[in-house]
N, C-alpha and C positions, 0 to 999 in steps of 0.2 A: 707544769713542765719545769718551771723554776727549780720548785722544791725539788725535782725529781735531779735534777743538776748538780744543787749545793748534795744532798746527799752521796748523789756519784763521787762527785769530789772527796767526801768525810769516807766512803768504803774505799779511795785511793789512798788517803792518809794514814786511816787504823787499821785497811786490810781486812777489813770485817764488811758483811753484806750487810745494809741496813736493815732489812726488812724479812728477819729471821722467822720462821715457825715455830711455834712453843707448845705444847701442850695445852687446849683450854682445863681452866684450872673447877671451871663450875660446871664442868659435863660429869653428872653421874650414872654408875652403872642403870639405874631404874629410868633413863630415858632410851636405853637401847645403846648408848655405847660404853665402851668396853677399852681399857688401854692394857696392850700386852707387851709385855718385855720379853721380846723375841733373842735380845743380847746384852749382855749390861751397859745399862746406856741407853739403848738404842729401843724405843718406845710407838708402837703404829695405837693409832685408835682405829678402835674396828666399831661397825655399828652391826648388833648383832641382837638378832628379832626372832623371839623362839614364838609359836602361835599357842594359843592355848589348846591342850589337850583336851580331850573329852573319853573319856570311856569308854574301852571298846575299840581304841584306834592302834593297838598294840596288834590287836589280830587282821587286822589289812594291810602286815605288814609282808609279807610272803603274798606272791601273786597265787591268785587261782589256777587249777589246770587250764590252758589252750592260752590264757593270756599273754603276749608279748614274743619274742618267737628269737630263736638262734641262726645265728648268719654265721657262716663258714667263714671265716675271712684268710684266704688262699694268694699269695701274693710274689710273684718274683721282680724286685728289682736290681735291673744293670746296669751301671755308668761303666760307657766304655771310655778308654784315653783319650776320643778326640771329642771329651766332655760331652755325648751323646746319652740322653738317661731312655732308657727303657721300663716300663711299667706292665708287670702281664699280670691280669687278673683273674685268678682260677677258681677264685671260690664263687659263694655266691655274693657276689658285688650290690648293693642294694641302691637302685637307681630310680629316679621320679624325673616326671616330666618337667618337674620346677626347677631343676637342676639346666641352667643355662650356659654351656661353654663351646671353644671350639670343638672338643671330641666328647662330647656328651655322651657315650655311647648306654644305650638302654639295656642292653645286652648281659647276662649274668655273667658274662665272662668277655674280655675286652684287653685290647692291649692302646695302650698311651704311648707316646713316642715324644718325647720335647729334648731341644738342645740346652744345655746347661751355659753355653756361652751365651745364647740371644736371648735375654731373661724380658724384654720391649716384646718380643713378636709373638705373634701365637703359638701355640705348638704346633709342631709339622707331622703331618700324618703320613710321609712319607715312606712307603716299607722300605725297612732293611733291606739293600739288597743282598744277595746270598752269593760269596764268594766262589763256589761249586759250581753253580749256573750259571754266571756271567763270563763270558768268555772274552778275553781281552782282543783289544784291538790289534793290525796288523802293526807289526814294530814296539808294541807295549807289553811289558811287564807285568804281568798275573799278580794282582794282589794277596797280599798274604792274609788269612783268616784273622778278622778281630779278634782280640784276647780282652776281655771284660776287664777292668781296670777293678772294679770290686762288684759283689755280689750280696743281697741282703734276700731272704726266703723268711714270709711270714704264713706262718697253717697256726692258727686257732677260732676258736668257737667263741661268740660274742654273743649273750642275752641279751637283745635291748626289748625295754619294756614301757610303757607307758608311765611318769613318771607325777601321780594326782598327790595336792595338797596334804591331804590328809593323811599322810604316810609322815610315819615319825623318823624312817630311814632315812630320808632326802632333806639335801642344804644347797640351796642357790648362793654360787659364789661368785659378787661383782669385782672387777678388777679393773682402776678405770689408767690413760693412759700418761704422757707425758702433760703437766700442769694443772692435771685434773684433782681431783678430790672423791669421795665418796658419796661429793651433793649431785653430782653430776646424774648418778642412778635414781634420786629421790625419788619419780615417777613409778618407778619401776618396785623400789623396796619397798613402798608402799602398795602397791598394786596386788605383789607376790604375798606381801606378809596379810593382806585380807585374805587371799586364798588359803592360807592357811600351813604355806611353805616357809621353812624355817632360811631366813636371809642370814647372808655374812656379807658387809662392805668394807676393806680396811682403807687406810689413809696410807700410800705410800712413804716412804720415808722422804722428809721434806715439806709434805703435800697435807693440803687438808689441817689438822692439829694434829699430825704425828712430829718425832722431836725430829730438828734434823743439824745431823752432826755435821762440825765445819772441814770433814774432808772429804777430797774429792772420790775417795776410794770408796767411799759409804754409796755411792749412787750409781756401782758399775751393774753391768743385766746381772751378775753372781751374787754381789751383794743382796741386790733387788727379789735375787730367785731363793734367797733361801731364808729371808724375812717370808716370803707368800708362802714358802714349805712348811714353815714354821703356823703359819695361821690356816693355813690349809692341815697338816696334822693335829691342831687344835680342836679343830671343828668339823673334821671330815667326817661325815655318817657311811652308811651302806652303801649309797648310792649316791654321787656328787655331780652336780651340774653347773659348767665353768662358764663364766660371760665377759668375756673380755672386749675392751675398747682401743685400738689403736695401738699402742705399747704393751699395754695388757693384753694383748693378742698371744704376744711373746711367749709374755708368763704362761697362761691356759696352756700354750702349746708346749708347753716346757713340763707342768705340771699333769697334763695329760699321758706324758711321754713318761715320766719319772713312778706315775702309779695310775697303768692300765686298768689295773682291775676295781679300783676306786671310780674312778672317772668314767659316769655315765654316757655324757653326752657333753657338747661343747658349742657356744656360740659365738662367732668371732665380727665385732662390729666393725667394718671399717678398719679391718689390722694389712691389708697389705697382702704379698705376694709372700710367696714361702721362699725367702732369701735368708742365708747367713747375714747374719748384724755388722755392721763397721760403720765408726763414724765420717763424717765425712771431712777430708782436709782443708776444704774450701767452702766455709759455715760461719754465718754471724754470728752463732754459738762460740766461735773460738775465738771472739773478741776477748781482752781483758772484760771480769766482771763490772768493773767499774763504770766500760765503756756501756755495756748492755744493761747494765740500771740507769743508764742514763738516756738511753732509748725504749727504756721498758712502757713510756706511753705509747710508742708507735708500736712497738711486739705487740701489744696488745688490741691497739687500730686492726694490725694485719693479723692477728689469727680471729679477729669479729669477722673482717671481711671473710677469711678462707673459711673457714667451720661452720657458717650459717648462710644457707639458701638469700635468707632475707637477713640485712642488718637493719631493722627500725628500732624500737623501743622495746617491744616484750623480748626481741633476741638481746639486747642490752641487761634487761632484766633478766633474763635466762642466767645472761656469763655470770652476773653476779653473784645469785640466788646460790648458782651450782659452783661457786667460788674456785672458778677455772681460772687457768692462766694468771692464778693468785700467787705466783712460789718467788721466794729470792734470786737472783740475778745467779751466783753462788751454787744453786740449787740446777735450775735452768743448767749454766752450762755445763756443769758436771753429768747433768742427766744425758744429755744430748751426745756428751764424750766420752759414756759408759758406757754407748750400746755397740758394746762386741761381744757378739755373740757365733763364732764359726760355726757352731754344732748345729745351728737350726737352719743347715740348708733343705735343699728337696728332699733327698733322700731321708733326712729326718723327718719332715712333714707325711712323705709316703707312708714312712713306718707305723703313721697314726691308723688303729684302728674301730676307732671310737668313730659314733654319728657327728657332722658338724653341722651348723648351720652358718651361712655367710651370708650377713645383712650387710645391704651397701646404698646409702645414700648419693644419689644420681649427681648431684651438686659437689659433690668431695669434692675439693682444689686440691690435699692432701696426697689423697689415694685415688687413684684414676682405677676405673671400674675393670681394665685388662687385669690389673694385678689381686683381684679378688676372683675372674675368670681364671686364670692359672692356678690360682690357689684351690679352684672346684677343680680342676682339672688333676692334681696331683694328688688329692686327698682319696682316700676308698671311697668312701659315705659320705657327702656334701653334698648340702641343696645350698643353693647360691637366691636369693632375694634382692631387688631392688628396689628402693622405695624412690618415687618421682618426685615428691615433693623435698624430701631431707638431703642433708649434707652431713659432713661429718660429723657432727652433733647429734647424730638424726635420733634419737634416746633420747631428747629435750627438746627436737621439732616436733617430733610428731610420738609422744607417747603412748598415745594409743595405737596406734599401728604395729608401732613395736613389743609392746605389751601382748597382742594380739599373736602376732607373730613366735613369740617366744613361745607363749602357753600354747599354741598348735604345735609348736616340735616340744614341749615336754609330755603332748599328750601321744605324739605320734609310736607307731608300734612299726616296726615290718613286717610284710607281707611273710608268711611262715612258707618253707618249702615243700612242693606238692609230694604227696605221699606215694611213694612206688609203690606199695601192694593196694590190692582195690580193699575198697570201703566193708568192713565187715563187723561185728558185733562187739570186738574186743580192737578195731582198730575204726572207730569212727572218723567220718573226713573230717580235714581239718575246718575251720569256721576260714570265712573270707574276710584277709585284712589287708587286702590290697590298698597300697598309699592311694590319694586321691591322684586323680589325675586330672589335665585340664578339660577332660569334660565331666569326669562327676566330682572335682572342688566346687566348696561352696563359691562364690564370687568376692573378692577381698570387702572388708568395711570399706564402703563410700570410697572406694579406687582409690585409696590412698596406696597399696603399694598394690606393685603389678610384678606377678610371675615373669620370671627369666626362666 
């Protein structure tokens, strides 16, 4: 604590954050990571795990006839002025019983209704009521018909497909969130890269052993979004599968939005409710740096406690290993005072037409589980997960479950829609790929996580 002191002091005198991120200088390409100069200057290391080919693996690249199926995605959303959003789903909507929210509805076609102002409550399923039919009371004045404040209409076709190792098309992309690093996935990049999927983790700027420059501008969600563009058009194959954690929620949701037809499928750990980004005016973060490297051993007390279920020794070893919550004072605040993001409100989340998945550890202190329930709720295509045991971390509590969890939604397909002319010789019925559901899923591993 001492040392942590005198140093505050010496970054109050020279201005400088003691305990900067540099580049490691003895990481070579041939252990899997990779330093890319996304700007001059400006340096991410990425770790990036190509699986060995074998022969033969070029032709499994195009699915076979009947496999993986096309979803209509049919959508009108309206935000009317008294911030009311409406959500009507016309296409075919692809819905599972895992999918746990207020308006869950199973239904291929469904209307959503939530208020834009009460972002805490659930959504209200209240119908609109219909200005035509209500007749006003005696002495009252006839309301005038809403006028929708804006109007967004989405109609296209969506291939989702099952998405197996062995395919040279497909790149699993970690993205981890604010203090994080790319050890934080190790479970997982290791896991993926035996199957035989081609991994990409980068080190955000700051983070991990990428460089991180001494201004504060380097660490706003813009800067941040197009360092990831940058490493995401690097390495983007056919088919892309985004995995984000907390802050990296953002990104995936940013990078999904930026290139639909790229972006297969999406999994958001732990990122929150679908709100536009602002920092917040009243945050230990807008201490002077000086101040908060000089409390950086209690930040780091208080995100053991909030990020881990249990704080004993192996979650001690965890934070370590995963060299979380390792960044500069410098780094921290700026991070924290970068995140303005307007554009990623509902309406932008709505817009997504890509499959999600939403893993949510029950223990979050972070992220309270409503606001990954709203986020099932405004998305087309989300199953929402919760795992009992994990907490925010839950990627480093329980890796196997999560491991588990992932490779069932990259193997998953949608059910194909039923054929209107009957079954005949040049039009065979279709095969059956109804999603599971809770009576014919298997039973999770050893109840580590339970269906919502």
């Amino acid at each position: 604590m001492l040392t942590s002191i005198t140093d505050g002091i010496l970054c109050c005198l020279t201005g400088k954050s003691a305990n900067v991120v540099v580049p490691i200088e003895s990481s070579e390409p041939s252990d899997g990571y990779e330093f890319v100069e996304v700007k001059p200057g400006r340096v991410l290391r990425v770790r990036h795990i190509v699986p060995e080919r074998h022969p033969g693996d070029e032709e499994v690249v195009d699915q076979a006839p009947g496999q993986g199926g096309t979803v209509h995605c049919k959508r009108k959303i309206t935000v009317y002025r008294n911030g009311q959003l409406v959500i009507e789903n016309l296409g075919d909507v692809v819905r599972s019983e895992i999918l746990h929210c207020q308006n869950g509805n199973t239904e291929p076609s469904s209307t959503v209704e939530v208020e834009l102002s009460d972002y805490n409550s659930a959504a209200t399923s209240t119908p609109i009521p219909d200005p035509k039919s209500a007749s006003p009371a005696p002495g009252q004045q006839r309301r005038r018909r809403r006028k929708p404040k804006r109007t967004v209409m989405i109609d296209c076709d969506r291939k989702i497909s099952s998405c197996k190792g062995t395919h040279t098309d497909v790149a699993l992309f970690f993205i981890h969130g604010v203090g994080g690093s790319m050890d934080i996935w190790g479970s997982q990049l290791d896991f993926f890269s035996r199957l035989g999927y081609e991994v990409i983790a980068p080190d955000l700027a700051g983070h991990g052993a990428s460089s991180s420059p001494q201004i504060a501008a380097a660490y706003t969600f813009y800067a941040l979004a197009e360092d990831l563009r940058s490493i995401f058009k690097r390495y983007a194959r056919r088919r892309n599968i985004l995995i984000g954690h907390s802050y990296g929620v953002s990104f995936c949701t940013f990078l999904a939005h930026e290139y639909p037809e790229q972006v297969h499928k999406v999994v958001m750990i732990n990122g929150g409710g679908p709100t536009a980004l602002e920092p917040s005016l009243c945050s230990i973060f807008n201490l002077p740096t000086c101040v908060l490297h000089c409390l950086s051993p209690c930040l780091a007390w208080s995100f053991l406690k909030a990020a881990f279920a249990r704080q004993g020794a192996k979650e001690k070893q965890l934070l370590k290993e995963g060299n979380a919550f390792n960044v500069s004072s410098f780094v921290l605040r700026a991070m924290m005072s970068g995140q303005y993001w307007p554009e990623g409100d509902e309406v932008y989340h709505a817009e997504l037409t890509v499959p999600i998945l939403l893993v949510h550890g029950m223990h979050d202190k972070f992220v309270p589980i409503e606001e990954d329930q709203r986020m099932a709720e405004i998305l087309l295509i989300a199953f929402l997960k919760v795992i009992d045991e994990g907490s925010h971390m839950v990627m480093m509590e329980c890796p196997e479950t999560v491991n588990t969890l992932l490779h069932e939604f990259f193997l998953w397909e949608p059910d194909l829609p039923p054929s209107t002319s009957p079954p005949t010789q040049d039009n065979p019925p279709l095969p059956d790929k109804t999603p599971p559901t809770a009576e014919t899923a298997p039973p999770p591993p050893e109840n580590k996580a339970q269906n919502k």
